[in-house]
Structures are given as structure tokens and as C-alpha cells.
C-alpha positions, -999 to 999 in steps of 0.1 A, spaced: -246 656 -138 -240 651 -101 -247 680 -86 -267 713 -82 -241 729 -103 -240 708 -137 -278 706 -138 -279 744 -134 -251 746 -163 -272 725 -185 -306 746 -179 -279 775 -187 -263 758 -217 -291 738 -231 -329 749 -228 -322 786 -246 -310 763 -277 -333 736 -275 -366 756 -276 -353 778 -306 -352 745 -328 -385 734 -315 -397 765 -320 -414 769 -284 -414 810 -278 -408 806 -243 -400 777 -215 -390 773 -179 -378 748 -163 -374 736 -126 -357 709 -112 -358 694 -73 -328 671 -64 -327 657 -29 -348 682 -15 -334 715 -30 -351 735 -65 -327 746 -95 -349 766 -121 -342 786 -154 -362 803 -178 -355 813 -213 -375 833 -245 -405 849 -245 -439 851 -228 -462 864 -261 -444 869 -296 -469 898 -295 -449 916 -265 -415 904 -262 -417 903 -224 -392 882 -214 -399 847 -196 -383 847 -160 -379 820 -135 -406 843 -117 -430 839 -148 -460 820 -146 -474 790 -172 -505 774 -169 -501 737 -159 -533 723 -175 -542 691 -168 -515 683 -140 -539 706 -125 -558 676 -120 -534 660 -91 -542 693 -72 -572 679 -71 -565 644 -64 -546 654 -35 -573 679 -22 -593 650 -24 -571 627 -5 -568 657 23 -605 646 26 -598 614 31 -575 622 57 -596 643 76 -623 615 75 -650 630 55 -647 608 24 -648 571 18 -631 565 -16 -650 535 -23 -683 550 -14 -709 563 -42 -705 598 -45 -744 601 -40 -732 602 -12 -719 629 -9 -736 650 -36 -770 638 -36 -779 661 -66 -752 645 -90 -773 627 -122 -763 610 -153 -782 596 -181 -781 564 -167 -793 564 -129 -785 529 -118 -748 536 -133 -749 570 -116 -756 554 -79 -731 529 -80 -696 556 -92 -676 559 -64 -645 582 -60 -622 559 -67 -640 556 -101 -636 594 -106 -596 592 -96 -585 566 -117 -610 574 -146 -630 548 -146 -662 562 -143 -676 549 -176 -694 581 -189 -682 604 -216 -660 632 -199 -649 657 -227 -674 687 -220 -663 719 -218 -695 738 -214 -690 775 -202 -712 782 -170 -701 817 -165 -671 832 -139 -693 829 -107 -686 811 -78 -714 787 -89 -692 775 -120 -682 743 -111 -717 736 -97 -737 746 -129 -713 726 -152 -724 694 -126 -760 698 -133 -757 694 -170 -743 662 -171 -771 645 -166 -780 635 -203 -747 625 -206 -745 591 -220 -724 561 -201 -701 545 -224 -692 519 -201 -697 503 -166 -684 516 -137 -653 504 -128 -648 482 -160 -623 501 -183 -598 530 -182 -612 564 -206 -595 598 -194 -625 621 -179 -618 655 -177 -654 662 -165 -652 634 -137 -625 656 -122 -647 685 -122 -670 667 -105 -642 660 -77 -640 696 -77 -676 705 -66 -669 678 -35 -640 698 -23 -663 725 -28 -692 710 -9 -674 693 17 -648 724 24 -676 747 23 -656 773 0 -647 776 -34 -622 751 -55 -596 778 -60 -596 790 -23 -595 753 -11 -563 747 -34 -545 780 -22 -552 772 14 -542 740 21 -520 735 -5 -499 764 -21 -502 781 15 -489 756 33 -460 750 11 -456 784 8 -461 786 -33 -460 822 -35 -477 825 -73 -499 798 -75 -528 819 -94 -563 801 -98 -575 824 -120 -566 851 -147 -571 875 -114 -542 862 -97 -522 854 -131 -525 891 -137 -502 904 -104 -474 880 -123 -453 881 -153 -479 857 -173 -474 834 -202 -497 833 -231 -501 803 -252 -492 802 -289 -511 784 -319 -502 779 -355 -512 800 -377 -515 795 -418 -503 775 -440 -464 782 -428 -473 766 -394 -458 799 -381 -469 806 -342 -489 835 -330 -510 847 -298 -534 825 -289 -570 852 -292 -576 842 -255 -557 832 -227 -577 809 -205 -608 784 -214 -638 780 -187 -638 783 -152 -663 754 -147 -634 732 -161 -607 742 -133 -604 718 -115 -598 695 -146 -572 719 -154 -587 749 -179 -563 783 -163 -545 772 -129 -511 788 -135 -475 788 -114 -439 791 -119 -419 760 -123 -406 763 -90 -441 763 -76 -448 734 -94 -419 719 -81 -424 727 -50 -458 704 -52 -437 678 -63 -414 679 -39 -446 678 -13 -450 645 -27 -415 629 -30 -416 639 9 -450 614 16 -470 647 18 -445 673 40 -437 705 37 -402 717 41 -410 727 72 -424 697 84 -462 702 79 -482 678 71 -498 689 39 -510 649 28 -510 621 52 -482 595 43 -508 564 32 -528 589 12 -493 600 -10 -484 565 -10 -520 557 -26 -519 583 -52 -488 570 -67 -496 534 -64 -512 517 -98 -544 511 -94 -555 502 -131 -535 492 -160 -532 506 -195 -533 490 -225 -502 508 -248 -516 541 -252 -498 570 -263 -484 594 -237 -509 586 -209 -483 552 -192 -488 521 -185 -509 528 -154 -530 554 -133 -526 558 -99 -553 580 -77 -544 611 -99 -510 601 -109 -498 588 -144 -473 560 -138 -449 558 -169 -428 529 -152 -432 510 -123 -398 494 -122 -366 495 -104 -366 535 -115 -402 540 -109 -418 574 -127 -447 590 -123 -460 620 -131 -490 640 -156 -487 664 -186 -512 693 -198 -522 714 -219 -545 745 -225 -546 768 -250 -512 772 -268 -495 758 -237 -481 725 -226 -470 716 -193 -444 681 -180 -441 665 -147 -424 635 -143 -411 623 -106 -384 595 -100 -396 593 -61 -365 565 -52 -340 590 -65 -355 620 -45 -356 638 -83 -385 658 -102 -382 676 -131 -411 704 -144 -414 711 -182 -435 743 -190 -439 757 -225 -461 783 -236 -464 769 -278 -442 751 -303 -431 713 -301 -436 713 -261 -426 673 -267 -398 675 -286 -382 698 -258 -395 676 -235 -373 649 -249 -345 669 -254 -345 688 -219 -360 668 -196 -352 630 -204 -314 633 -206 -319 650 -168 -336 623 -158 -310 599 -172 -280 614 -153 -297 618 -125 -319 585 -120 -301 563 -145 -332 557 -168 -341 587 -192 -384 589 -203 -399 557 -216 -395 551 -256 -424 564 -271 -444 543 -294 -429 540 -329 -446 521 -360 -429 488 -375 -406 494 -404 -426 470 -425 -456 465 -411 -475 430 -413 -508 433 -433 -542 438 -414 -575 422 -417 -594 452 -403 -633 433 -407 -635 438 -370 -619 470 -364 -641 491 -394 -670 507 -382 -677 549 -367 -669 551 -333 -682 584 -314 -689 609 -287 -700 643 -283 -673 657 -301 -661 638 -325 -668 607 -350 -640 587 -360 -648 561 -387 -622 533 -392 -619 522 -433 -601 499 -453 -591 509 -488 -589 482 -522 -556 475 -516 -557 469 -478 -545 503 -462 -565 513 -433 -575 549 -426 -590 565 -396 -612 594 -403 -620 622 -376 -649 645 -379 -646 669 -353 -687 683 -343 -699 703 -313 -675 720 -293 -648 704 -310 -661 720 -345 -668 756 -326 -633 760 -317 -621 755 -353 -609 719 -353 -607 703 -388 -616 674 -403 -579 646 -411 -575 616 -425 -547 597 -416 -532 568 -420 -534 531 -395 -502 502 -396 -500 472 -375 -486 477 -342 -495 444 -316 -527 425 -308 -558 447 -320 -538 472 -315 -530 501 -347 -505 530 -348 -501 560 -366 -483 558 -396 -471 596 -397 -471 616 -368 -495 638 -353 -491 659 -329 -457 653 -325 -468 617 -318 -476 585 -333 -510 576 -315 -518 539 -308 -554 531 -314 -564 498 -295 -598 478 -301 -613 466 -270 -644 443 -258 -652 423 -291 -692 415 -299 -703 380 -307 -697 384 -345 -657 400 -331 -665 434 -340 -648 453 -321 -671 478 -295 -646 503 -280 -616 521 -300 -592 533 -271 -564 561 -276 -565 574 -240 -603 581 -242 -622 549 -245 -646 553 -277 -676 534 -281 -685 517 -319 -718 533 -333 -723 516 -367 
């Protein structure tokens, strides 16, 4: 695939195929090679309508929503009115946790690369005003800190919301009109929608969940999850190409096609630069830059984010040295397993490198002494409880509570092998992955006080 024309044969050829066996109702695709967009779209937007998906449909992105906000953050930085290494006190004097001395010392950069240290899955409702994101700020503070500021990795979807309420504060409007005007304006995305209000003038995508016992897909009962979550990424939607278009943004150091400067060159450079690494953790790379998932930060460096709301599941992945990026969106069904089929064999023809290899568990695992891995680790919305069985399996239990429970998540059991140092993997999939759990900051007697899968989970018994 060397040019416009093969990839736009492939789309043609391939992605109608691929998301029948994967069972995703309906996909689009977009794809910017040295400067210039090829999209295609293929199925269905709801099972429940049989409106056709078009490359002028639009998908919510989810959490890659969350580099929208990075970079409105970073146009803050460029304007002067934000210090990434200053507290965010700050700037929003009213922002509390349940630890104050934590609280005054979490800078920006803490909130970017997820390192805050305080539990960030909430996803209270605080009504459709403009005062949503603002609300939603005030109640976390009883939240608990899990760990210091600064000292370890544990994806924060709240700590993004909180980013949100400083563009808010310091633009002196709301999130969503800050996003459209000095992003999707300048660039000129023409169906960037915020909100179900704009989503509604388009051909939208709903998401799909499974229902029964046959795993077949239907509707998802509601289309979009709580505005006080936006800017984390809970109903921003946009074509492909829109989303490419973004991308493209940033594989120019922060132009527009027509030379404006949407994002000063350091402050693109900074985004994608690592600034903590990962131990192995499923589907979240080996580092995070100032938004920015790396996957590989070699001699075909990636980068990128995924998301996902309800029923839908959204890929980004950017090989910046090749001038390539490649946009996944799926509105239900095995939105990974298209993702490998689609979207790394692109990447392979055109970069040279395809996606990373996902983790896999050993063929014949070594046997585990799990004394310092067994114990409940948990947060607000779940307890997971690590066990070792008679004859030396070891099982990790979720319990699913609060929200979590609410929203109809069950209880599963599955089972842990060996997979590194303090490290455990999945032993069947789940998800369409096999997760890697790793134990982190041993206690004096070497139990282990942190179970980390992407979120960093702290031991309670």
C-alpha cells in the first residue's frame, strides 16, 4: 500500500468484511497520509433503524476526548496563563480533596500524565447545565488519595475533568464552546458535536451492548453518559475524518492546513514526549505523554489513545516520522479485534511496524507463590480480592459496588498465570484481552500494597 489509492481499495475491500466477523454493526474509518484524509464507512448506525453509517456519520470518541483536552490545556500554556508545574490551587482555589496537604501540592502536570494519586473513576451526574463540570469538582472532596502526588501512574478520568473546569475558568466560557472555538474551528472540523444537541443535526451512531445469554447485540437504552464527565470523554462525537483532521493538527507540530497556529510547536512536541513510564499494562503503552498514550518509542515511534462510552469504541494511533494516522471508530461488537485486523496491517504497509503484540499468557506457566499478592484491593467501585486455591491456582475476584453495581455490572471470577516479575496475566480473555495485573510498592512483611491494571488499586485487607 503506497499510495492514496491502495489504502482506499483496502477500506473498500476490507473493513465491510472484517466488521461482519467481529460482529461490530457499524465502523468508519479515516486515514491521513502525508498530509491528505482517505475515509470509508461501512454497516449500520442502530440495529434498531438500519440507517446506514456514512463517512459523514458521527461516533463518539470517548476517552481520546481526553487529548482535546490536553491540548486545550497546552493552548493555555501558550498563551501564558498556565504553569504546568504549578499547583492547581492555583488556579482553582476552590478545588478540595480528602487529603489537603496532597490536594495543595497536584500540579497540572500531575493531572496530564495521571499521576495525581487520588481515585478518579466517578461518574456522578450533576445535571445538563452549564455548571456541570463545576458541580462534579466540588464533590470530590471526600475523595480518598491513593497515592502521592507524582509517585505512580493510575488512569484518572476525573482528574481530566478537573482540567476541564480550568479551561472553563481560565477561558471564561464553557468546555464545549472552548473546544469548538479554538480547536474544531480553526481546523475547520465541520461535525465536531459536544453534545447530543449537536450530534442530533448529524447522521449519529448509537452504541451497541450484549444482550442475553447468546451475546447477541442490541441498542444500547441510552446514547450518551453525563455531561459533568466531558471533558474525560462521556458524549463528544465526530466523523473519522474530523478526528483525523485533529491528528493531522498534531503530526503538523500544532498547524492547520492553512497555516494557523492551532498549538504552539514546544507544546505538541511536549504532549507526545514520555513523561512517565508504564509498567506492562494492557492496552494503555509503555508510556504517557501530556495526554498522549505512547505504544512505542522506537525507530517507528506511535502514539495515540483509545475510548469507549456506551456501546462504542474509538482507535487513534499516529506514526508522527511517517506523516501517517489512522482513526478506528466502532459503534459495538469486537471494536479490538477490527482494530487488529483493519488498522495494524495499515500501519504496517505504510510505517513498516504494524500495532505492538499484545500481551499473551505463557504456554506453561511457572507456578506462583502468591503469599504476597493475596489480599482485597479496592476503590469506590469495585473490590477485587486476589485468592489462591489448594492446589495453587490463583483467582482474582471482582465485586463490582456503587456506580459500577447501578449500571448492571456483575460479579466474575477469573483465572491469574504467571507472566514476569510480580506481574500476573489473564488466563482466558476478557474483554477481548488478556489483562496484566502487576503488584507494586511491597510493605515490610512483602505484601504487596498496590494491584495495577491501568488503574493503580490500593490493598485493603
Amino acid at each position: 500500500m503506497e499510495s492514496h489509492e491502495e489504502v482506499a481499495e483496502f477500506l473498500q475491500t476490507e473493513l465491510a468484511r472484517r466488521a461482519t466477523e467481529r460482529g461490530v454493526p457499524g465502523a468508519a474509518v479515516a486515514v491521513v497520509i502525508d498530509g491528505e484524509i482517505i475515509d470509508h464507512a461501512v454497516g449500520v448506525l442502530s440495529t434498531a433503524t438500519a440507517v446506514e453509517s456514512t463517512p459523514e456519520s458521527v461516533f463518539q470518541i470517548g476517552s481520546i476526548t481526553k487529548v482535546w483536552t490536553a491540548t486545550l490545556v497546552m493552548q493555555l500554556v501558550d498563551d501564558g496563563l498556565v504553569d504546568l508545574d504549578e499547583p492547581v490551587r492555583t488556579y482553582l482555589p476552590e478545588f478540595r480533596l480528602g487529603d489537603d496537604s496532597a490536594t495543595a501540592s497536584i500540579t497540572v502536570r500531575h493531572l496530564l500524565t495521571h499521576r495525581a494519586g487520588f481515585e478518579g473513576d466517578i461518574f456522578t451526574d450533576t445535571g445538563r447545565g452549564d455548571d456541570a463540570i463545576a458541580k462534579f469538582v466540588e464533590l470530590l472532596a471526600d475523595m480518598p488519595q491513593t497515592s502521592a502526588p507524582g509517585e505512580m501512574f493510575s488512569y484518572n478520568n476525573a482528574g481530566y475533568i478537573l482540567l476541564g473546569l480550568l479551561v472553563e475558568r481560565l477561558r471564561e466560557t464553557t468546555w464545549e464552546q472552548a473546544l469548538v472555538e479554538r480547536i474544531a474551528a480553526p481546523l475547520g472540523l465541520e461535525r465536531v458535536s459536544p453534545s447530543p444537541y449537536e450530534a442530533i443535526l448529524h447522521r449519529a451512531a448509537v452504541g451497541h451492548l450484549e444482550a442475553g445469554e447468546d451475546g447477541a447485540l442490541t441498542a444500547a437504552p441510552i446514547w450518551a453518559m453525563a455531561r459533568s464527565n466531558e471533558p474525560a470523554g462521556s458524549m463528544l462525537a465526530m466523523t473519522a475524518r474530523d478526528l483525523a483532521g485533529f491528528a493531522r493538527m498534531h503530526l503538523s507540530e500544532g498547524k492547520a492546513p492553512d497555516g494557523t497556529t492551532v498549538l504552539a510547536e514546544s507544546s505538541a512536541r511536549a504532549m507526545r514526549a514520555a513523561s512517565v513510564h508504564l509498567p506492562v499494562i494492557t492496552g494503555l503503552g509503555t508510556a504517557w505523554g501530556l495526554g498522549w498514550e505512547i505504544d512505542r518509542d522506537d525507530d517507528v515511534r506511535l502514539y495515540g489513545h483509545d475510548g469507549n462510552t456506551v456501546g462504542q469504541a474509538s482507535f487513534l494511533r499516529i506514526a508522527h516520522d511517517a506523516q501517517v494516522a489512522v482513526v478506528l471508530l466502532t459503534n459495538g461488537g469486537d471494536g479490538s479485534g477490527l482494530l487488529h485486523d483493519i488498522v495494524d496491517p495499515l500501519l504496517r504497509e505504510l510505517t513498516g511496524q504494524g500495532l505492538p503484540h499484545t500481551p499473551e499468557p505463557p504456554t506453561e506457566p511457572a507456578a506462583i507463590d502468591a503469599t504476597s499478592y493475596i489480599g482485597t484491593y479496592s476503590n469506590s467501585i469495585f473490590d477485587l480480592e486476589v485468592s489462591q486455591d489448594d492446589v495453587g491456582r490463583v483467582w482474582l475476584d471482582q465485586r463490582p459496588k456503587g456506580l459500577l453495581l447501578e449500571m448492571g455490572e456483575q460479579p466474575s471470577r477469573d483465572e491469574l498465570v504467571a507472566f514476569g516479575d510480580d506481574a500476573l496475566i489473564l488466563r482466558e480473555k476478557k474483554s477481548g484481552m488478556h489483562i496484566v495485573y502487576t503488584f507494586l510498592s511491597p510493605d515490610a512483611d512483602g505484601r504487596h500494597s498496590f494491584i495495577q491494571f491501568g488503574r493503580a488499586i490500593a490493598r485493603t485487607s
